[in-house]
N, C-alpha and C positions, 0 to 999 in steps of 0.2 A: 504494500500500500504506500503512496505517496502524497505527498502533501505540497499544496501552491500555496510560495509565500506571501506576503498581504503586498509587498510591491514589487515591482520589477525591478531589478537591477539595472545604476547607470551607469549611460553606457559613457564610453572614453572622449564621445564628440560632445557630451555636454558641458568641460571642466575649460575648451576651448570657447566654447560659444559664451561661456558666461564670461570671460575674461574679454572676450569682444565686445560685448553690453557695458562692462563695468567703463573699457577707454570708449564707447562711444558714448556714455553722458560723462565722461571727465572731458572729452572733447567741446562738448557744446556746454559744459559748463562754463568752461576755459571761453570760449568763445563769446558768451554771454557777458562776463567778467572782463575782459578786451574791448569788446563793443562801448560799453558803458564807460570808461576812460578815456576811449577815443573821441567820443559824445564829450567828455570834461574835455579833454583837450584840445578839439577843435573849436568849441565856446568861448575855449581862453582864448585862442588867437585870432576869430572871429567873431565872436561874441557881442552885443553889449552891456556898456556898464548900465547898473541900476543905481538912479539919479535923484535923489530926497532933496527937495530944497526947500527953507525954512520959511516964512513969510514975513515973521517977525524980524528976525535980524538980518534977512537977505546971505547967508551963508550955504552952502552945498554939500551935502556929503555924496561921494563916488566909491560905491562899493562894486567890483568886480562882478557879474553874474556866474561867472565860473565856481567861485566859492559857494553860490547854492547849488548847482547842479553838480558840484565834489560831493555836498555831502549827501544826496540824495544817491550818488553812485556807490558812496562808501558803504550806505543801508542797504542798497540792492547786492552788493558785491558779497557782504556778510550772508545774506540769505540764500542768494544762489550758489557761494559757498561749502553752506554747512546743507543745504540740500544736494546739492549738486556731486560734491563729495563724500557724502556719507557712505560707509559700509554695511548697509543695509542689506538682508539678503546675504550676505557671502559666506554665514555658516552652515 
């Protein structure tokens, strides 16, 4: 008498194919993460500035716009990050 086990055994193409999955979201991570930089950096040097001026005493302040779109990049960079990279899955 013989007995069928509750799973099939895997097989040797699956240890590839997972290790394909895993660089192809570290790749669009990665890519995500570059995009978004590129976005700050070509703001800085095309960008413009954001212009406050006072009514009262006639004075200006010139803040950069790149400095909000840094740190809006730094939020998304963290998130896509710790998602993007995560080892989730690989036990």
């Amino acid at each position: 008498m013989s007995t069928v086990s509750a799973q099939a055994p895997s097989t040797a193409s699956e240890g590839p194919r997972r290790y394909s999955q895993v660089l192809v979201r570290d790749m669009w991570a990665s890519l995500a993460i570059v995009s978004m930089w590129l976005a700050v950096l070509f703001d800085a040097l095309f960008g413009p500035d954001l212009v406050a001026a006072s009514a009262t005493n006639a004075s200006t302040t010139t803040i950069p716009s790149a400095i909000i779109v840094a740190f809006f990049a730094y939020l998304g960079t963290r998130v896509v990050a710790r998602y993007g990279f995560s080892q989730r899955g690989s036990a």
